[in-house]
C-alpha positions as CSV (number, residue, x, y, z in Angstrom):
1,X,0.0,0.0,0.0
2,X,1.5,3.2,-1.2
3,X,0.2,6.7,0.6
4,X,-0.2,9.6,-1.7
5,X,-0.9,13.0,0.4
6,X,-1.6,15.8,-1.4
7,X,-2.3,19.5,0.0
8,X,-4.9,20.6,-2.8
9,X,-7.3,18.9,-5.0
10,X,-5.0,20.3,-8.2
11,X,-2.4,18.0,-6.6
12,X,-4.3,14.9,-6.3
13,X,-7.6,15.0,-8.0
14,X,-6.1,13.4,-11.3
15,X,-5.0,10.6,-9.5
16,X,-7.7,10.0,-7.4
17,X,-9.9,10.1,-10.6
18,X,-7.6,7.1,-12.3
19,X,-8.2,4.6,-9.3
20,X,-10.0,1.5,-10.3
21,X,-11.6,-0.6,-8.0
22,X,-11.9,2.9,-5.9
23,X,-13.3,2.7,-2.0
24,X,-13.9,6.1,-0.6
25,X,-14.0,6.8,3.5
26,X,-13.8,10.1,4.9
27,X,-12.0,11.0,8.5
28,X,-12.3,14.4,10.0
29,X,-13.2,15.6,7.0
30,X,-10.6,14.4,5.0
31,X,-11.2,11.9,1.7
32,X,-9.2,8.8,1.9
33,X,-9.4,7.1,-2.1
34,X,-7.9,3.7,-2.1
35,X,-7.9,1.1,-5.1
36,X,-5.0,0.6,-8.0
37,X,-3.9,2.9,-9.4
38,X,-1.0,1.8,-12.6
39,X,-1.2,-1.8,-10.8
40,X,-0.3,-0.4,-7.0
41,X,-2.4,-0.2,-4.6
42,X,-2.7,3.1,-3.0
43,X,-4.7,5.1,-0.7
44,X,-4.9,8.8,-2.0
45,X,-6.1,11.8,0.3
46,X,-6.1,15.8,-0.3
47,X,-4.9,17.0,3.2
48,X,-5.9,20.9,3.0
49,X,-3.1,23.5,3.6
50,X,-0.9,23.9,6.3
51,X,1.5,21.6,8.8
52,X,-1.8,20.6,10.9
53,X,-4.0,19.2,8.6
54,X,-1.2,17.7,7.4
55,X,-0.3,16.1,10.1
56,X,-3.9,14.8,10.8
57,X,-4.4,13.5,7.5
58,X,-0.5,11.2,7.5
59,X,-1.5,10.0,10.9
60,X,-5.1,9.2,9.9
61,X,-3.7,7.6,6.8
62,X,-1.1,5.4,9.1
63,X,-3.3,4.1,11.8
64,X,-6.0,3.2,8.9
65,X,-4.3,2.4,5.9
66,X,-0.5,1.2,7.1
67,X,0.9,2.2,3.7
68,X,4.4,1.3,3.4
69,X,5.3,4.6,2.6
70,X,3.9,7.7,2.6
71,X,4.2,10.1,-0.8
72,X,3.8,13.9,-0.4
73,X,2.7,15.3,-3.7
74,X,2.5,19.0,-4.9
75,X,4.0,22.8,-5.5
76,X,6.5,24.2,-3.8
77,X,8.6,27.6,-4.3
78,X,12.1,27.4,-5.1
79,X,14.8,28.4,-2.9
80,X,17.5,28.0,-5.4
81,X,18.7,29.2,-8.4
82,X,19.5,25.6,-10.0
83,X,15.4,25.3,-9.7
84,X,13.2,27.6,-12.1
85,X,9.4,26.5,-12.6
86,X,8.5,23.5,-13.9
87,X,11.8,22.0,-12.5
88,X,11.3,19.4,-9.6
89,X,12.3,19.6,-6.2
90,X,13.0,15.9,-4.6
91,X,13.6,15.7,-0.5
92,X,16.9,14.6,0.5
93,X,15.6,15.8,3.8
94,X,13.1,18.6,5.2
95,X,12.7,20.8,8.0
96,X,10.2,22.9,9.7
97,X,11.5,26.7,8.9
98,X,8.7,27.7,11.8
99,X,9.5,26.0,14.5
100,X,11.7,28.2,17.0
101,X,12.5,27.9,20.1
102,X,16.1,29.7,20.0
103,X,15.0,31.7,23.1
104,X,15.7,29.1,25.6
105,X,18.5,27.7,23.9
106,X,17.6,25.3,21.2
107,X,18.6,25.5,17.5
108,X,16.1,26.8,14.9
109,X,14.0,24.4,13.8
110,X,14.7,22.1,16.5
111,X,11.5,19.9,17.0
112,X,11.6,19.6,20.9
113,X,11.1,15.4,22.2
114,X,12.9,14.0,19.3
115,X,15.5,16.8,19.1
116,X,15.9,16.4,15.0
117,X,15.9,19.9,12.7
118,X,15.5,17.4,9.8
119,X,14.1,14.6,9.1
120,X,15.1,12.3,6.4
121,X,13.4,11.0,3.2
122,X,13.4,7.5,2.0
123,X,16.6,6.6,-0.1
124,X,15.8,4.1,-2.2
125,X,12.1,6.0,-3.1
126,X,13.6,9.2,-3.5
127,X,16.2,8.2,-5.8
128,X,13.5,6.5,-8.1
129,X,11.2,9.3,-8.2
130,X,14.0,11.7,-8.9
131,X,14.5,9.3,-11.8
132,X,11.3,9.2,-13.0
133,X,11.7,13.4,-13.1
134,X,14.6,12.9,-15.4
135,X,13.6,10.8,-17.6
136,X,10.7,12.4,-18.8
137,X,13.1,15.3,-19.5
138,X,13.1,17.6,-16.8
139,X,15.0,18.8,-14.7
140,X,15.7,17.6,-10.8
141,X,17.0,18.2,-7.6
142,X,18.0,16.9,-4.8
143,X,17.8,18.6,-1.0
144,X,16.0,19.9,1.9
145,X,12.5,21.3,1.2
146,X,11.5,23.5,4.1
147,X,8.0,23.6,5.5
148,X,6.2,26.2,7.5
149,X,2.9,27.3,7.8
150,X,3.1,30.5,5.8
151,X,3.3,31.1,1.7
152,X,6.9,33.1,1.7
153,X,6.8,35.9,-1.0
154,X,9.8,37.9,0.4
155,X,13.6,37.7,-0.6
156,X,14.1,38.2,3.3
157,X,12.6,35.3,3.8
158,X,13.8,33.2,1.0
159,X,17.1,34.3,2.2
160,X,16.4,33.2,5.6
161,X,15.3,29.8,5.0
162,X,17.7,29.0,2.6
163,X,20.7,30.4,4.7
164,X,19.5,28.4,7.7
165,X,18.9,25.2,6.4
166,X,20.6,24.7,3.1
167,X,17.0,24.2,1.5
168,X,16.3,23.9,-2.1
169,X,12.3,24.7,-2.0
170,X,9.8,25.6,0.3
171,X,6.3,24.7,0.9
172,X,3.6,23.5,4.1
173,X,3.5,20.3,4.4
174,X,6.1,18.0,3.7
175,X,7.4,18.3,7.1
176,X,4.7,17.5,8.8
177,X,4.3,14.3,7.1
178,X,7.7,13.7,7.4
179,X,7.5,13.8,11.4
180,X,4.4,12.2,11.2
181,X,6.1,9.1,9.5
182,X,9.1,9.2,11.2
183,X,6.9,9.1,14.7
184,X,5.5,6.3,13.4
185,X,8.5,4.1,11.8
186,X,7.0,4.9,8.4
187,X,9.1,5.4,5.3
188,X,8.4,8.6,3.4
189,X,9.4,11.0,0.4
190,X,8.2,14.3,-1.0
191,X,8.1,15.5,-4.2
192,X,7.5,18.5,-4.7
193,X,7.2,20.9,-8.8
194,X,8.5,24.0,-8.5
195,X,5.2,27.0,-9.0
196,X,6.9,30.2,-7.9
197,X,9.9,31.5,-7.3
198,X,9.1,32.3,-3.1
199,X,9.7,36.0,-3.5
200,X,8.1,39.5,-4.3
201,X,6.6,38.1,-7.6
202,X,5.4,35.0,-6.1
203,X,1.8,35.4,-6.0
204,X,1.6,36.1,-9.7
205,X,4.0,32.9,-10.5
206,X,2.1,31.3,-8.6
207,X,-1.3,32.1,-10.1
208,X,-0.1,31.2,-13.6
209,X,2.2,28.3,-13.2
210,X,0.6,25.9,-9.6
211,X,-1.9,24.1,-12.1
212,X,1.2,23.3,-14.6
213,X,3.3,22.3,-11.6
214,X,0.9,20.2,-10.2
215,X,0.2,18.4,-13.4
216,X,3.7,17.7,-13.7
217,X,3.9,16.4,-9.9
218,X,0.9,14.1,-10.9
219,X,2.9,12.4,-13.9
220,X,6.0,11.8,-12.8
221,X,4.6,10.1,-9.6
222,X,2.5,8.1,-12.2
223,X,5.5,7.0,-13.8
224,X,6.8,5.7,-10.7
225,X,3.9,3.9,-9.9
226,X,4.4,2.2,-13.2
227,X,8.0,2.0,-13.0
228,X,7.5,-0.4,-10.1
């Protein structure tokens, strides 16, 4: 059982609609579509945005489901210059660029009761989804995504994520799954299509370019599915 979590219905909707033998259930409000999907069976849910729901929705999907790994699917802005839009964005690791308690000590992004800043993705899945990416011709990366509850759209805060953590791309979620599944002893990966460039003109990338980033988020992870 492979677990596909997406944030938005543009993430997941298309694959969700391609499921034979499809069973729907839905948990705290959240739609959980299992079946086969390219001869794998998967369970397939649209999480909503942001690190809680998230969270909610891998944990749901765990205690339920017991995929074998967990799949975060979606957008994400880049942190880079080796990423432009379109390009794809695979985790190496990710953090959570919110979490803070440097006050009393701790490092940024240290998440307090299993003291880790990141988590890591699955080797073996990551490497064949970052494959999948290049050979259909486009371009990927390896490298910490960054999560946080907040759509960055400043240089300041590009600048600041990507100086503190060595991240390629930032985004909501994929940490929270991430600790989720690491919580739980669950292998996990996140890929993620790079919509906007996570600075002053990123609400007008993203307005013109999430749909086509999605799309492409959508069929490489169907070409993994097959590839298996």
């Amino acid at each position: 059982m492979i677990g596909i979590i997406g944030a938005m219905e543009m993430e997941t909707a298309a694959l969700a609609a391609a499921v034979e033998n499809k069973t729907t259930e839905v948990v705290s409000g959240v739609t959980y579509t299992s079946g086969l999907l390219d001869g794998q069976e998967v369970v397939i849910a649209t999480c909503g945005i942001g690190k809680v729901y998230a969270a909610i929705c891998a944990q749901t999907m765990i205690l339920r489901y017991h995929p074998t790994v967990i799949i975060n699917t979606g957008v994400a802005g880049t942190l880079t210059t080796a990423l432009g839009i379109g390009d794809v964005a695979v985790a190496s690791t990710l953090c959570q660029h919110d979490m803070d308690t440097s006050p009393i000590g701790d490092p940024i992004g240290l998440v307090s009761g299993i003291n880790k800043i990141y988590f890591e993705a699955d080797r073996e899945v990551s490497q064949k989804l970052a494959a999948c990416v290049e050979a259909s011709g486009v371009k990927a990366q390896a490298g910490c995504i960054a999560s946080g509850d907040q759509f960055v759209a400043t240089a300041e805060k590009k600048s600041f994520i990507r100086e503190t953590f060595g991240a390629i791309a930032c985004e909501m979620e994929g940490a929270a799954i991430a600790h989720v599944a690491t919580v739980n002893g669950v292998p996990f990966a996140v890929l993620r299509a790079i919509s906007d460039s996570a600075d002053g003109d990123a609400t007008m990338d993203y307005l013109s370019f999430a749909r086509m980033a999605a799309a492409r988020s959508v069929s490489v992870l169907r070409s993994y599915l097959q590839s298996l």
